[in-house]
N, C-alpha and C positions, 0 to 999 in steps of 0.2 A: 378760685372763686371768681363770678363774674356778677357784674350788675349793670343793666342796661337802661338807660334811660330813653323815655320815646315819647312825643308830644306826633299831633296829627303829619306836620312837614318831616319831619327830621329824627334821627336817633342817634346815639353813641352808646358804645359800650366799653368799660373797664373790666382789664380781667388780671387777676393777678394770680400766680404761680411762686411757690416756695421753693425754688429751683434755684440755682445758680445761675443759669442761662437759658435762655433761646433762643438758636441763630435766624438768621434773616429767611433764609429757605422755608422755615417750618413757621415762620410769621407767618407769609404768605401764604402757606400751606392751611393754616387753621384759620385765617380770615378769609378764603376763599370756600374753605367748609363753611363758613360760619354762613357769609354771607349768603351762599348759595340755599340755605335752610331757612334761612330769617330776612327779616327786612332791611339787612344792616348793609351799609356801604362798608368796603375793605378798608379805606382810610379812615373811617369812623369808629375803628377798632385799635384799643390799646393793649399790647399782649406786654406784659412786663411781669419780670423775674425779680424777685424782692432779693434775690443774691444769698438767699442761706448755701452757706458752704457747705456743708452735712447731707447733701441730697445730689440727685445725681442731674446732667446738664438733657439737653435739647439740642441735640447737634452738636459739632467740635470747638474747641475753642484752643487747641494746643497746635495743631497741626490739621492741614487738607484733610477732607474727610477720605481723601481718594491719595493721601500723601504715598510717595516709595518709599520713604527713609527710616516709615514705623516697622521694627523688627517683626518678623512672624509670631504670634502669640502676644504680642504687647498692645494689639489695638487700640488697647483703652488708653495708651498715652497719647490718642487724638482729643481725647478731655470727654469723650462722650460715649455713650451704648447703644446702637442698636437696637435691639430688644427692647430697651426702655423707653424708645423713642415711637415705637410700634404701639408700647400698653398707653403712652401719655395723651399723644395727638387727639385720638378721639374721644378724650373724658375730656379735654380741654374745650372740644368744640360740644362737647353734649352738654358743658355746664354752662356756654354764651345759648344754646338751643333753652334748657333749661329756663333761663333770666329770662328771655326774649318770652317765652309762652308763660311765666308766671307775672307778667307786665300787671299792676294795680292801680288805682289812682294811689299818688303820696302828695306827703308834703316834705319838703326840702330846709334845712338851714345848713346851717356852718357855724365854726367856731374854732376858736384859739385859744391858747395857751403854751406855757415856756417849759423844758426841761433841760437844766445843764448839766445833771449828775450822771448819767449814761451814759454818752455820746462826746466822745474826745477823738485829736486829732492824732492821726497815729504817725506822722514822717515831725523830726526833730532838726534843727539846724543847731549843728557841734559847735562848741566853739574854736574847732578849725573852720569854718565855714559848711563844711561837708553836711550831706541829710541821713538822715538815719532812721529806717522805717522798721517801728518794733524794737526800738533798742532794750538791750540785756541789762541788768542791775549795775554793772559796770560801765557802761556805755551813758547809762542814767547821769553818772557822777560830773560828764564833760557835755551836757542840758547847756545851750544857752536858752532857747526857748522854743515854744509850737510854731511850727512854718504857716499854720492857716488860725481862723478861728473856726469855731463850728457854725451850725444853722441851730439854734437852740430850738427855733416855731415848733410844734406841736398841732396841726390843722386838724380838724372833722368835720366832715360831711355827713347829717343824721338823714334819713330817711324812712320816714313817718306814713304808716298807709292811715287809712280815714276811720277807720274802730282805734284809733291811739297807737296800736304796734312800732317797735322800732322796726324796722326791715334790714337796713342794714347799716350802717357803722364804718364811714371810709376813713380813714387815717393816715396821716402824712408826716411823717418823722425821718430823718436822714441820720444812719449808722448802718455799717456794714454787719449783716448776720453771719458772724465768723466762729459762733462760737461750734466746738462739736470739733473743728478744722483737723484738727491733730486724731482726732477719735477713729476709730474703725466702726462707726454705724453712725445710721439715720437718723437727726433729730429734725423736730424743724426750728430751732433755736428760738430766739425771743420774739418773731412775728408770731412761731403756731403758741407760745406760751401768751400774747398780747391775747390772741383770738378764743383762746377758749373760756378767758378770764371773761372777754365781753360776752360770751355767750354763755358764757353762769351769770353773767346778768340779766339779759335780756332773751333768750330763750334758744333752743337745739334753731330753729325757724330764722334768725336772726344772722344775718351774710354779714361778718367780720372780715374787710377788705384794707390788703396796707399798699399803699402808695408807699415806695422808700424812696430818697430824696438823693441828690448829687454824692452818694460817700463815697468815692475812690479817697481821697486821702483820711475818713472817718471813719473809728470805729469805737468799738465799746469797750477797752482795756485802757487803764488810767495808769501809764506807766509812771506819772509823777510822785503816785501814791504807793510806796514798796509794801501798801500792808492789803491794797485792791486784790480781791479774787472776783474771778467772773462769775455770774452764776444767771444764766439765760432765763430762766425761770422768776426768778427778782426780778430782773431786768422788763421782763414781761408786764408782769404786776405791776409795778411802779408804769408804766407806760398808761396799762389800761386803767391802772388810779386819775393817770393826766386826762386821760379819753374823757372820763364822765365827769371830773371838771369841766374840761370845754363845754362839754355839752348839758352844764346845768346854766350856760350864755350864751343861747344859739340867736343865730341872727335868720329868721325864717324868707326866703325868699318871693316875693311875690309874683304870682301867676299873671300870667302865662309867663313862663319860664321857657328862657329860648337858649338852644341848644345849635352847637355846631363844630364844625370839623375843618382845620386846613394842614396841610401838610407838605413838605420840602424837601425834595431829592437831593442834595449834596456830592459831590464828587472830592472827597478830602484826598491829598495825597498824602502818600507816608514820606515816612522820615529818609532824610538818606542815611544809608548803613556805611560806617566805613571798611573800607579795604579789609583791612587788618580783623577787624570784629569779624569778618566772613574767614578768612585763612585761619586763624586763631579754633574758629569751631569749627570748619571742616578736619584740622587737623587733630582736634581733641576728639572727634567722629573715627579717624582714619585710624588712629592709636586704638581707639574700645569701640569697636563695631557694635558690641553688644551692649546692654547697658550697665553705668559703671556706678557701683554701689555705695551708700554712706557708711564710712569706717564705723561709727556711732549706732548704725542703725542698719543692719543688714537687709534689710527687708524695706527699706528706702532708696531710690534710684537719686543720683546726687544731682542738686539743682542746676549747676552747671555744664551737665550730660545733656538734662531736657531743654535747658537753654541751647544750647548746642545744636541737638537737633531741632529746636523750633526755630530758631533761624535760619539755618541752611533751607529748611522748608519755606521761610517766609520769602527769603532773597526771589528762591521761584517761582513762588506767585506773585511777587512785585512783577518778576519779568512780563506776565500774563498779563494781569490786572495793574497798570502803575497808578490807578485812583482806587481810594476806597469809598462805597457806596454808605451814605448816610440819610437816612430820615429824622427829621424833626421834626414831631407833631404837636399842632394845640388842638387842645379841646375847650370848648366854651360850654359854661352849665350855669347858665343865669350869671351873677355878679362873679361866679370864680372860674380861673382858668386853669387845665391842665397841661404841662408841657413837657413831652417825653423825647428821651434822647436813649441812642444805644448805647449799650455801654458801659464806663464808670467816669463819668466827669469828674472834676477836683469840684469841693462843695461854695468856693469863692464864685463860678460862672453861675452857682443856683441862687447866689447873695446878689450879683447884678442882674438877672435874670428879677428875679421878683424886687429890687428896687425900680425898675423901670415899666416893671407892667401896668396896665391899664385897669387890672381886675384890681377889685378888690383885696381878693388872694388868690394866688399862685399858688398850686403845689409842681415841685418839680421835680420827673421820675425820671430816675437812673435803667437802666438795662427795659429800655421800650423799646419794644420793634426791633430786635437784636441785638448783638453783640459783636462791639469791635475792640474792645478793652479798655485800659484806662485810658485816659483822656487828660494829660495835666496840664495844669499853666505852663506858660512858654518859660517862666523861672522856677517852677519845680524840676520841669526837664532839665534847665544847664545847674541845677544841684545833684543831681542825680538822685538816689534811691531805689527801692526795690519796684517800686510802680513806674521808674522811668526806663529799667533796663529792659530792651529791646526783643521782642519775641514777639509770638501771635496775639499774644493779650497784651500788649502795649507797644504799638505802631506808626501812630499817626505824626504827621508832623507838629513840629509847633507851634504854629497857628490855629491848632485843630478847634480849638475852645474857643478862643478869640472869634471864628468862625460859626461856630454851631450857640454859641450864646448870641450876636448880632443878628442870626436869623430867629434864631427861639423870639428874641425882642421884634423883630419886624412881621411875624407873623401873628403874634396875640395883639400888636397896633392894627395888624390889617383886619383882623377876626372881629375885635371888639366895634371896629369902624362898620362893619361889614352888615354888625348885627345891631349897629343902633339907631 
């Protein structure tokens, strides 16, 4: 989905995809299509992945897309396809074409509201100290508590054309779309179940677009509760129940409505890898050349294989590249700002992040403009957990947040100054 905003000066556009990813190469790639069609600046364009797991990626996110170390025939354990990357690009870039050429006069609000029943923190702190991310019924028992709190906000953005119509319905809610994970097919979990719900309200004509917000350590399974089943479709529901609350207390914003774009290249280093963690996986490599399977699940290659190979993969692109490339973008749309990071930040950097901005509201988007993987506090890392064990989707060092939220903050002060 895209929707582009555009006053006489200036434009921006949001585009959101129910994808798990897309990397940085094919950002570029589709804002330079975009751009090159339309009147759109490339930094003026937000490509983000709402992170449904159940669908297939944009690029690699496990290994080089040019890696040696992926066996003949296993391709796909670079986290990405080809082929699907060939059918995606250009509907991606004919739906910003699309927006761009169906441009109308609107009118704009926003609004809010709270939801804490969906959206829990999934990493626990034992009471050995230790973190435990997705613990089992058993593991339940030795809970001292949740390592984060959530983002409860609930934001909307309505967009109103001039005969009354909604047009489109932006939303901003922070949980990861994991459900499907385990499944062998395609859903699009509880964002495409939010969207279809708003467009049995307001018409097939009506662009349902989700903003998801900082969840690397959020998701939608309530392990405190042994009696929680998931079910994407509820979860849906109950969201776009929250949606048309907000939006029976919209705050309309008044024209001229000024719009703008700045953005910040980053050079983050990664982590250092120890010694040992590299001999350890090469040596578990040198033993199973091939890939080594789950006793439990034959038809599962075992987590500490792909570990394995994704770091001897990563050691050598550190070699290459020892910085990782980072953009942070704000976008400014009258009283609210939007601020995209790649990736999966921890959702505490999206809690300082909008106590400090100058907007009104903030929504703040997870997997913008690429993907470098999780992203956690400098004390999530020295707890350890599954988001902090070391591979291509979790790299960075521990500053990385510290880092990419103090600029997220220094640019919506510059943006907001810039435009008043």
């Amino acid at each position: 989905r895209a929707v582009v905003f555009q006053d006489d000066h200036s434009a921006i556009c949001l585009v959101s995809t129910d994808l798990p990813l897309i990397t940085r190469p094919y950002v570029a790639q589709i804002r330079q299509q975009a751009a090159s069609s339309c009147g759109l600046k490339p930094g003026a364009i937000m490509v983000h992945a709402v992170q449904n797991h159940a669908a297939p990626s944009i690029g690699h996110s496990m290994m080089r897309p040019d890696s040696p170390y992926v066996p003949a025939g296993l391709e796909w354990l670079r986290g990405g396809d080809d082929s699907y990357i060939e059918f995606a690009v250009p509907r991606i870039v004919e739906a910003i074409q699309q927006a761009w050429q169906r441009c109308e006069p609107v009118a704009v609000g926003w609004g809010a509201t709270t939801e804490n029943a969906v959206a829990f923190c999934r990493r626990f702190v034992m009471r050995d100290g230790r973190v435990v991310t997705h613990p089992s019924a058993a593991e339940c028992k030795n809970i001292l508590r949740a390592e984060s709190p959530i983002d409860p906000e609930l934001g909307v953005l309505v967009v109103v054309n001039m005969a009354g119509r909604v047009v489109a319905v932006i939303m901003h809610y922070t949980c990861h779309p994991v459900h499907g994970l385990d499944g062998r097919q395609v859903i699009s979990g509880w964002p495409g179940a939010w969207s279809r719900n708003i467009r049995q309200s307001y018409g097939p004509q009506c662009v349902p677009l989700l903003l998801n917000g900082f969840c690397g350590n959020i998701h939608h399974h309530n392990h405190l509760d042994p009696d929680y089943r998931d079910d994407h479709q509820q979860m849906g529901n109950v969201l776009a129940d929250d949606t048309r609350r907000a939006m029976t207390d919209l705050t309309w914003m008044e024209a001229p409505i000024r719009l703008d774009a700045i953005h910040r290249e980053l050079a983050i280093p990664y982590r250092e890898i120890p010694d040992s963690q590299v001999q350890a996986a090469r040596q578990l490599l040198c033993a199973h050349p091939e890939p080594l399977y789950r006793s439990d699940d034959p038809r599962a290659i075992s987590w500490d294989w792909c570990y394995a190979l994704s770091l001897v993969d990563l050691v050598e692109m550190i070699k290459e590249q020892p910085t990782c490339p980072v953009e942070v973008q704000a976008l400014r749309l009258g009283d609210l700002a939007v601020i995209g990071v790649p990736g999966e930040p921890f959702v505490e950097a999206q809690l300082e992040i909008k106590g400090n901005s100058p907007a009104l509201r903030t929504f703040c988007v997870h997997m913008a403009n690429g993907a470098v993987g999780y992203i956690p506090t400098a004390e999530a890392l020295s707890r350890g957990g599954y988001e902090t064990r070391t591979a291509h989707w979790s790299k960075l060092s521990a500053e990385a947040l510290d880092t990419i939220t103090y600029t997220a903050t220094e640019l919506l002060e510059e943006l907001f100054c810039r435009c008043a």
